[in-house]
C-alpha distance (Angstrom), angle and dihedral (degrees) to the residues before:
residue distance angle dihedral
X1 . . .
X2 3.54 . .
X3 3.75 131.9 .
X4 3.67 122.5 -141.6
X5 3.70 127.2 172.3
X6 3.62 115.8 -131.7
X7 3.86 122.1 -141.1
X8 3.82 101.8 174.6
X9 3.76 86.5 -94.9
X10 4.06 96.4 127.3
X11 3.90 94.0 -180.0
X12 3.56 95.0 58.4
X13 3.75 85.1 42.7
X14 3.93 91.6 59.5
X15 4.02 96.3 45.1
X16 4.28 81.3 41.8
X17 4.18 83.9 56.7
X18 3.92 101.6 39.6
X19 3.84 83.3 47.3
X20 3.50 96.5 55.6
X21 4.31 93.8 43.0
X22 3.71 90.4 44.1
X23 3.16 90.4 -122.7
X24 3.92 103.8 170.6
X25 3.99 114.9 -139.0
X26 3.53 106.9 161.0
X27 4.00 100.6 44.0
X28 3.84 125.4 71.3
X29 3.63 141.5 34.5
X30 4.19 124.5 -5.5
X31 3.34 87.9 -108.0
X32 3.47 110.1 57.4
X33 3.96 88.6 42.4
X34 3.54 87.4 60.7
X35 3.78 98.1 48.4
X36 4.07 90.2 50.1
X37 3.66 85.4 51.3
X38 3.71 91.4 59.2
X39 3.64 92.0 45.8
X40 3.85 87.4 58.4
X41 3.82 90.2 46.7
X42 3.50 97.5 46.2
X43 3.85 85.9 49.4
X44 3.46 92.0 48.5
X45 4.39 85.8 49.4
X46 3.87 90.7 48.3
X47 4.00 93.5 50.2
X48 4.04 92.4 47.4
X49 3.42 94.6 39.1
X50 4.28 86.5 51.7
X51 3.52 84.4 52.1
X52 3.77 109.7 47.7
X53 4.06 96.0 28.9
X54 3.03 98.5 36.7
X55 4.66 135.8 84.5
X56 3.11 102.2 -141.8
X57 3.55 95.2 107.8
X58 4.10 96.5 54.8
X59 3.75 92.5 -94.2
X60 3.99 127.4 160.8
X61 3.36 104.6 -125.2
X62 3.25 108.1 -141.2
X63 4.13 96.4 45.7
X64 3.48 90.6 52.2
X65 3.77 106.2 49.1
X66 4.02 120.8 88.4
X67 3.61 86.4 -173.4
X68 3.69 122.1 6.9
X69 3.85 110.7 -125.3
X70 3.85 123.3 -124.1
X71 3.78 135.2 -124.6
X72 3.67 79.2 -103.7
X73 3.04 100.0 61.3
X74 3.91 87.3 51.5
X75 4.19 91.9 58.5
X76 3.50 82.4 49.0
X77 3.31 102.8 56.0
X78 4.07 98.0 41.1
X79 4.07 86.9 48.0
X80 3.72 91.9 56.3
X81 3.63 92.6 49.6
X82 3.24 99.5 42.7
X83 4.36 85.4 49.5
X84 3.93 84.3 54.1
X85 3.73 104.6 42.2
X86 3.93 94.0 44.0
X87 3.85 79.2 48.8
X88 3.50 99.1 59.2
X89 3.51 89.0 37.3
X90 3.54 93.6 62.9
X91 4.17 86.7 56.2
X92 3.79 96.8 49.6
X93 3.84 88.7 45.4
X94 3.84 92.3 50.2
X95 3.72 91.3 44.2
X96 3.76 98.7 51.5
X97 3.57 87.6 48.1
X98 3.60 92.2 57.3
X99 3.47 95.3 40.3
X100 3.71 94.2 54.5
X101 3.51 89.0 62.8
Protein backbone atom coordinates (compact mmCIF):
# COMPACT_ATOMS: atom_id res chain seq x y z
CA UNK A 1 0.00 0.00 0.00
CA UNK A 2 0.81 3.45 -0.04
CA UNK A 3 0.52 6.12 2.58
CA UNK A 4 -0.50 9.56 1.78
CA UNK A 5 -1.25 12.28 4.17
CA UNK A 6 -4.32 14.10 3.57
CA UNK A 7 -4.58 17.92 4.07
CA UNK A 8 -8.12 18.63 2.80
CA UNK A 9 -6.52 19.44 -0.51
CA UNK A 10 -8.83 16.96 -2.74
CA UNK A 11 -7.07 17.90 -6.09
CA UNK A 12 -3.82 16.91 -5.03
CA UNK A 13 -5.56 13.93 -3.57
CA UNK A 14 -6.92 12.85 -7.09
CA UNK A 15 -3.47 13.39 -9.08
CA UNK A 16 -1.90 11.55 -5.55
CA UNK A 17 -4.53 8.45 -6.53
CA UNK A 18 -4.17 8.31 -10.43
CA UNK A 19 -0.42 8.41 -9.64
CA UNK A 20 -0.39 5.62 -7.53
CA UNK A 21 -2.95 3.29 -10.10
CA UNK A 22 -1.02 4.40 -13.07
CA UNK A 23 -3.66 5.56 -14.37
CA UNK A 24 -2.36 7.57 -17.48
CA UNK A 25 -4.17 11.07 -18.09
CA UNK A 26 -2.04 12.97 -20.18
CA UNK A 27 -0.99 10.21 -22.87
CA UNK A 28 -3.30 8.74 -25.57
CA UNK A 29 -6.04 9.66 -27.77
CA UNK A 30 -7.99 13.36 -27.71
CA UNK A 31 -10.63 11.82 -26.36
CA UNK A 32 -9.70 10.22 -23.41
CA UNK A 33 -7.57 13.43 -22.47
CA UNK A 34 -10.60 15.27 -22.56
CA UNK A 35 -12.70 12.94 -20.44
CA UNK A 36 -9.80 12.88 -17.59
CA UNK A 37 -9.94 16.53 -17.80
CA UNK A 38 -13.53 16.54 -16.86
CA UNK A 39 -12.95 14.17 -14.15
CA UNK A 40 -10.48 16.73 -12.68
CA UNK A 41 -13.03 19.53 -13.22
CA UNK A 42 -15.81 17.86 -11.90
CA UNK A 43 -13.56 17.05 -8.89
CA UNK A 44 -12.52 20.34 -8.63
CA UNK A 45 -16.78 21.37 -8.82
CA UNK A 46 -17.59 18.71 -6.13
CA UNK A 47 -14.76 20.03 -3.63
CA UNK A 48 -15.91 23.87 -4.09
CA UNK A 49 -19.25 23.15 -4.13
CA UNK A 50 -18.56 20.99 -0.50
CA UNK A 51 -17.05 23.97 0.58
CA UNK A 52 -19.30 26.89 -0.20
CA UNK A 53 -22.78 24.83 0.03
CA UNK A 54 -22.05 22.98 2.32
CA UNK A 55 -22.11 23.24 6.97
CA UNK A 56 -19.51 21.73 7.74
CA UNK A 57 -17.73 24.64 8.73
CA UNK A 58 -20.49 25.98 11.44
CA UNK A 59 -22.13 28.20 8.90
CA UNK A 60 -25.80 29.76 9.07
CA UNK A 61 -27.26 28.79 6.20
CA UNK A 62 -29.07 31.26 5.10
CA UNK A 63 -26.23 34.21 5.69
CA UNK A 64 -23.88 32.35 3.90
CA UNK A 65 -25.57 31.31 0.71
CA UNK A 66 -25.46 33.66 -2.54
CA UNK A 67 -27.75 31.30 -4.05
CA UNK A 68 -29.24 28.52 -2.14
CA UNK A 69 -28.56 25.16 -3.87
CA UNK A 70 -31.34 22.71 -4.91
CA UNK A 71 -32.11 19.08 -4.22
CA UNK A 72 -30.81 18.87 -7.64
CA UNK A 73 -27.99 19.93 -7.20
CA UNK A 74 -27.66 17.31 -4.32
CA UNK A 75 -28.42 14.13 -6.93
CA UNK A 76 -25.98 15.74 -8.86
CA UNK A 77 -23.40 15.91 -6.79
CA UNK A 78 -23.73 12.19 -5.17
CA UNK A 79 -24.08 10.80 -8.98
CA UNK A 80 -20.84 12.34 -9.97
CA UNK A 81 -19.11 10.93 -7.11
CA UNK A 82 -20.37 7.94 -7.14
CA UNK A 83 -19.34 7.93 -11.38
CA UNK A 84 -15.73 8.84 -10.10
CA UNK A 85 -15.21 6.65 -7.13
CA UNK A 86 -16.68 3.45 -8.89
CA UNK A 87 -14.23 4.70 -11.59
CA UNK A 88 -11.26 4.58 -9.74
CA UNK A 89 -12.42 1.64 -8.19
CA UNK A 90 -12.50 -0.18 -11.22
CA UNK A 91 -8.47 0.79 -11.65
CA UNK A 92 -7.38 -0.26 -8.17
CA UNK A 93 -9.43 -3.48 -8.59
CA UNK A 94 -7.83 -4.23 -12.00
CA UNK A 95 -4.45 -3.38 -10.70
CA UNK A 96 -4.45 -5.55 -7.63
CA UNK A 97 -5.60 -8.22 -9.70
CA UNK A 98 -2.75 -7.94 -11.88
CA UNK A 99 -0.46 -7.40 -9.34
CA UNK A 100 -1.40 -10.46 -7.46
CA UNK A 101 -0.34 -12.38 -10.20
Amino acid sequence: GTSYKHNGNIKKLYKEVFRVLEVDTANGEDYLKQIFSGIASIIDGLACMRNIMGNVHGKEEEKYFRYKPRKYHAVLAVNLAKVVSGFVYSVWEEKDKKDKK
